[in-house]
N, C-alpha and C positions, 0 to 999 in steps of 0.2 A: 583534607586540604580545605586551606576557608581563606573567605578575603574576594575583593572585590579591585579593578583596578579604576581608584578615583572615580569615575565621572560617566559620562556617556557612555562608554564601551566598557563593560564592567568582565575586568581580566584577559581581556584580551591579546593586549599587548607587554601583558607582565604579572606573573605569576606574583603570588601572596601566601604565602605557604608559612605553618604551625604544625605540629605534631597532629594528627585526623583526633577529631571531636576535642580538640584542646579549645578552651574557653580564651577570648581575647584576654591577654595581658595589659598591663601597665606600660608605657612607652619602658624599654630599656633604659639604663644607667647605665652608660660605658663606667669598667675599674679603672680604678688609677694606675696610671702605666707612667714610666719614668719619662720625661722628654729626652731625645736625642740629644746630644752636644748640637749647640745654635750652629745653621748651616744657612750660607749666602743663598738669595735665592735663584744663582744661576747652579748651587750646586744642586736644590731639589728640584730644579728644571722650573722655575716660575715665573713668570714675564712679566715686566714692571705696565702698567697700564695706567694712563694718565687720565682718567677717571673724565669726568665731564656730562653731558647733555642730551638726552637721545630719548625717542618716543618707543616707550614700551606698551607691548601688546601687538594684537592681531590689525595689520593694516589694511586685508583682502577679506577681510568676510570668512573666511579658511575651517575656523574653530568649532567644533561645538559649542554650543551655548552653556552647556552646563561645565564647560571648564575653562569658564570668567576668564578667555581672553580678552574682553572688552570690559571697560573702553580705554583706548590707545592714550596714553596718557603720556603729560612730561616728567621725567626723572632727574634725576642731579644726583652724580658719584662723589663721591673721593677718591684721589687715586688710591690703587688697589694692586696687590700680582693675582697671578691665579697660574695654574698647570698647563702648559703646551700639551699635554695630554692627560689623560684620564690614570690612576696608580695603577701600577700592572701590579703583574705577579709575582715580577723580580721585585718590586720597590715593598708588597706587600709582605714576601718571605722574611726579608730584612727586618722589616718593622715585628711579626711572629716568634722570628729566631731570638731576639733581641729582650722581647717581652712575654714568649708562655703566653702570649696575648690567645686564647679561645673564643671563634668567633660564635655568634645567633646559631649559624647552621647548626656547626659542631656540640653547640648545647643540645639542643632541640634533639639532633639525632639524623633531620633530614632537611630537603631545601627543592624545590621547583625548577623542574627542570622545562624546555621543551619536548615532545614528543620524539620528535626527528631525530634530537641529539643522543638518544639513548643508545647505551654502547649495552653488548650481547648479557655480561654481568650485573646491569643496574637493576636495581629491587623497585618494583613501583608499589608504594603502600597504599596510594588513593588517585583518584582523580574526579575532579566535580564536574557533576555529568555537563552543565552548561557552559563548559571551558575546558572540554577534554582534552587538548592541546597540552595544557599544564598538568603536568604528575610530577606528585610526590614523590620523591626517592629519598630513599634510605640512604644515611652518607654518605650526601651528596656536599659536599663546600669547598670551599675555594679551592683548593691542592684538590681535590677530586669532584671537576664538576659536574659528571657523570653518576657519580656513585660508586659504585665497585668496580672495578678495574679500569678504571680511571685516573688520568695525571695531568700536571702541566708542563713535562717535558717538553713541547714543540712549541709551549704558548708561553712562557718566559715574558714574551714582550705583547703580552695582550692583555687589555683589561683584566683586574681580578676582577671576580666576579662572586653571586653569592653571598654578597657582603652586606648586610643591615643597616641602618642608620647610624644602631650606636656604635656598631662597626667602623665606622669611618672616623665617627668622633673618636674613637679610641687613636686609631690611627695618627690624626689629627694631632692631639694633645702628643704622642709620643717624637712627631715630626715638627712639633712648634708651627705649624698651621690652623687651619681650620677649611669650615667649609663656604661656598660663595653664598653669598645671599642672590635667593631668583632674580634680583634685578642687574646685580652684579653679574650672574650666569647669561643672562639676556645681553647684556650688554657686550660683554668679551665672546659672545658665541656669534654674533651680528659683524664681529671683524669689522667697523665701520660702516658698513651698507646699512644707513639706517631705513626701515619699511620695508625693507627684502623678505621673501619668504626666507630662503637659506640664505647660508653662509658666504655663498657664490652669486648670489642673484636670485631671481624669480622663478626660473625655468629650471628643472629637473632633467639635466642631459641623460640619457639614458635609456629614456625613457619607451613609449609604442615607436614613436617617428625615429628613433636613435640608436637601435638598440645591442649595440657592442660595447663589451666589456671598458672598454679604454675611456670610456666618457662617464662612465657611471661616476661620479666627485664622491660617493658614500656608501654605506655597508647598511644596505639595506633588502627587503624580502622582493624578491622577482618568482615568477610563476603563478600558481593559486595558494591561495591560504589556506587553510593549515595543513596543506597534503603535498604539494609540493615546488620545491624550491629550486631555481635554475641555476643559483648560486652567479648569474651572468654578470656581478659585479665583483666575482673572484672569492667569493666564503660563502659559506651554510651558516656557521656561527661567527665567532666575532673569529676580529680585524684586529690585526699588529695595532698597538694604540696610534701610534704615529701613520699609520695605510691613509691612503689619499691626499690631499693638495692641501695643505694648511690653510687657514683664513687670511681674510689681511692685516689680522694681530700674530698671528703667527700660530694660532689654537690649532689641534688638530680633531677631527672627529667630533663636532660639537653637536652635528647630525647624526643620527643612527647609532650601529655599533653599538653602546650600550648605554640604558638610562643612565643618568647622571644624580645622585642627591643632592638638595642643597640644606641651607640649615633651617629654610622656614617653612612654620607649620604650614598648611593648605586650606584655605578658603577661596572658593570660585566666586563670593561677592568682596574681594580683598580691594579690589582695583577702583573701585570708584572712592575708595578711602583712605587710598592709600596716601603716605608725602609724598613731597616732590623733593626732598634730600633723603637721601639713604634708606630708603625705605626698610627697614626690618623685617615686614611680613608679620602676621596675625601674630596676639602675645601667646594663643595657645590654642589647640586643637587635637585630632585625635589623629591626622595623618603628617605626612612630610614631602613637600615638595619633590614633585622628578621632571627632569629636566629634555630634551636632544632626542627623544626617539631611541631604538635599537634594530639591531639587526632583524626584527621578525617584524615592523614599520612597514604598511604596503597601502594603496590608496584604496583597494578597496574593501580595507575596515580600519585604517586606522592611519590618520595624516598626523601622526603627532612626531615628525621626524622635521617639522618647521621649528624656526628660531624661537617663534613666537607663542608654539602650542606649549601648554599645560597639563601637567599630570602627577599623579599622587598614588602615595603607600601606606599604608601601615608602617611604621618605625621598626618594627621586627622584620616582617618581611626579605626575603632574602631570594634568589632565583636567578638562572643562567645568561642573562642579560641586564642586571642592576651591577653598577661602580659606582665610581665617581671620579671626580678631580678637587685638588685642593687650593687653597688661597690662602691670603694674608696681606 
């Protein structure tokens, strides 16, 4: 198993996983896959967003330093849509059925699981001693995020997961979308509160002083790290994509639940250079923006389940808490 995750916390909040002693590759090339017949975007679920003005970056001090959420800077969009939720599993089989489309994992062979998630059948082929939380398993992707005897019968309506960068491009190109750009992600994931830590506000209901299930707003990790999980926000693993309170755009799950892709490369010095219309993000680099936190998100190792935090992958990269959502 190899890979690092982004920045300060290197893997902790998201596995990186390759075939054991496989040498880093070339970013993938999603194949060409046919586009769907053009669909409205109320039919792919995508919400019209009228683009505009807002200060991106870390407004509280919050971040790591080494993952350049400073300095909070002005932006200017164009309107844009993007996903009320993240593609499940239903929306991903379609796209699969449709196109013989094979994903990262499926090549590879295998994909990063968490520890906790392993069902009695999963093969573990590795795990890096400084991240033992994440193991390899052997046929482990999206239709089986487990590995062997493993399915997505009960999870139909929950993030796919397991899925790569060019994984999603693929997707992408067959759906006549694409993916948001991190400012565009920051923007539609802030529902209008601009300088909020989340989606909802400042404060983390939930939380020591709160602590019943019904106030928890997101699918994130309760108990100790990496051993165990109270589940007191109603999951272990992910979250129906639609679970908890939508934003005041109408997004769902833009916190936790599971990282997010977007389309731009990763550089933690990006933001003091960046425009102030549409930013694009770095012309090239060797990882890929992640967005929202996941389900394994807890404060004491890893606050990146804020609007605001930053994080990154290897483009191959594939494991039981990476998605995404799409735009256009």
């Amino acid at each position: 198993m190899s890979g690092t995750l982004g920045s300060g916390q290197p893997g902790c909040c998201c596995g990186s996983a390759r075939p054991v002693g496989a040498a880093a590759a070339e970013e993938p090339v999603p194949p060409e896959v046919t586009a769907a017949p053009a669909a409205t975007s109320a039919q792919v679920g995508l919400l019209a967003l009228p683009g505009g003005e807002f200060a991106m970056g870390d407004a509280h001090g919050d971040g790591d330093v080494a993952d350049g959420e400073a300095p909070r800077h002005a932006v200017r969009l164009s309107p844009f849509s993007i996903g009320a939720t993240t593609v499940t599993n239903t929306e991903f089989a379609a796209f699969t059925a449709a196109t013989g489309y094979v994903t990262t994992a499926e090549h590879y062979g295998s994909s990063a699981v968490f520890h906790l998630l392993l069902g009695p059948q999963s093969q573990v082929l590795g795990r890096d001693p400084q991240i033992p939380w994440w193991c390899e398993v052997a046929g482990a992707h999206w239709a089986a995020p487990e590995g062997a005897g493993s399915d997505i019968e009960d999870r139909w309506d929950h993030p796919v997961v397991h899925v790569s960068h060019a994984d999603a491009l693929a997707y992408c190109a067959w759906s006549s979308t694409r993916l948001p750009s991190e400012a565009e992600w920051e923007f539609a994931a802030r529902g209008g509160l601009n300088g909020r830590r989340y989606p909802w506000g400042n404060r983390l209901l939930g939380s020591s002083d709160t602590p019943t299930e019904s106030v928890w707003p997101c699918n994130i990790w309760q108990g100790e790290f990496p051993s165990r999980n109270t589940a007191a926000d109603g999951y272990t693993g992910t979250a129906p994509a639609d679970a908890y309170a939508p934003n005041g755009y109408g997004l769902y799950n833009t916190v936790g639940n599971v990282w997010e892709w977007c389309a731009d490369y990763f550089d933690p010095a990006y933001y003091p250079r960046s425009p102030e219309q549409d930013p694009p993000g770095p012309a090239e680099g060797q990882r890929r923006v992640m967005r929202g936190g996941s389900f394994l998100c807890h404060d004491s190792y890893c606050n990146r389940y804020r609007v605001a935090a930053r994080s990154s992958n290897t483009p191959e990269s594939s494991a039981s808490n990476i998605g995404f959502r799409v735009a256009r």
